[in-house]
C-alpha positions as CSV (number, residue, x, y, z in Angstrom):
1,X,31.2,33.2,126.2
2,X,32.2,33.3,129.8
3,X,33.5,36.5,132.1
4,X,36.8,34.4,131.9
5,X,37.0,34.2,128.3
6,X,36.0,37.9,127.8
7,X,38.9,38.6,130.0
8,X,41.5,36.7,128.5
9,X,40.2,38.0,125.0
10,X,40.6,41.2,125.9
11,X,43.9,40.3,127.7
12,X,45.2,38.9,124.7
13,X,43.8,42.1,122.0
14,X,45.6,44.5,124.9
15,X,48.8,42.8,124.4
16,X,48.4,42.9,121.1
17,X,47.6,46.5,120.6
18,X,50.6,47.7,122.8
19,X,52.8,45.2,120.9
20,X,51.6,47.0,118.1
21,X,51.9,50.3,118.5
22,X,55.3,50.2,119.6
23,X,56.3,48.3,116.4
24,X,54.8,51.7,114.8
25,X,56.2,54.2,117.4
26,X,59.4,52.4,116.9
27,X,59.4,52.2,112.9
28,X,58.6,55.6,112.6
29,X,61.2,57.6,114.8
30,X,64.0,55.6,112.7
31,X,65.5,58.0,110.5
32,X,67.9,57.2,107.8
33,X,68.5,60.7,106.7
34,X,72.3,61.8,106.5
35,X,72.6,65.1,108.5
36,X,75.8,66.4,106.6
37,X,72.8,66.2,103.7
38,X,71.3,69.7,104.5
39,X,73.8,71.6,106.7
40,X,72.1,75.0,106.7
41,X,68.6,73.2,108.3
42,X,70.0,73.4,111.8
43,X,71.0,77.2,111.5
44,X,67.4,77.7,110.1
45,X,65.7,76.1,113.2
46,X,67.9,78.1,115.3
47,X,67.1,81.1,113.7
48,X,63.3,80.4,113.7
49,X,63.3,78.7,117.2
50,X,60.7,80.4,119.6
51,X,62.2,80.2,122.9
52,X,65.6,81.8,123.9
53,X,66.6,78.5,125.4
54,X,65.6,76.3,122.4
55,X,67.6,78.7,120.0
56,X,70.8,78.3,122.5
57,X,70.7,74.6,122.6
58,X,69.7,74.7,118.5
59,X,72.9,77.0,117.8
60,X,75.1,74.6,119.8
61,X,73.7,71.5,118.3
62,X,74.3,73.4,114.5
63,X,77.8,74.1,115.8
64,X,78.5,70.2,116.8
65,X,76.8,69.1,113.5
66,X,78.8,71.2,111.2
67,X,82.5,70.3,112.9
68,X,81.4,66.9,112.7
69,X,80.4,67.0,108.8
70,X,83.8,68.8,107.7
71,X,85.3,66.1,109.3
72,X,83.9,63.8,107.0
């Protein structure tokens, strides 16, 4: 094999590779889970959260989530 075929092999296994594990990055962020399922699993992670910021932001995101699901 050539320098010119080596490169457009390992053009081509590059491509494919990215291609690749985007499809996976992709596939496994998707979730299908229904939040109103578990309503007390916000209010746990705010409670547990490390950081003073992440337990603000974590209240107010338990606060939108459980308006939203009596709504429902």
């Amino acid at each position: 094999m050539t320098i010119k075929t080596n490169n457009l092999v390992l053009r081509v296994v590059s491509v494919f590779t990215v291609l690749l594990l985007i499809t996976v990055m992709a596939w496994l962020s998707q979730s299908n889970e229904d939040p109103c399922a578990n309503p007390h699993g916000d209010i746990a992670a705010a409670v547990l959260a490390d950081q003073e910021g992440d337990q603000d932001a974590l209240v107010n995101r338990a606060i939108i989530m459980q308006g939203k699901c009596k709504e429902e």
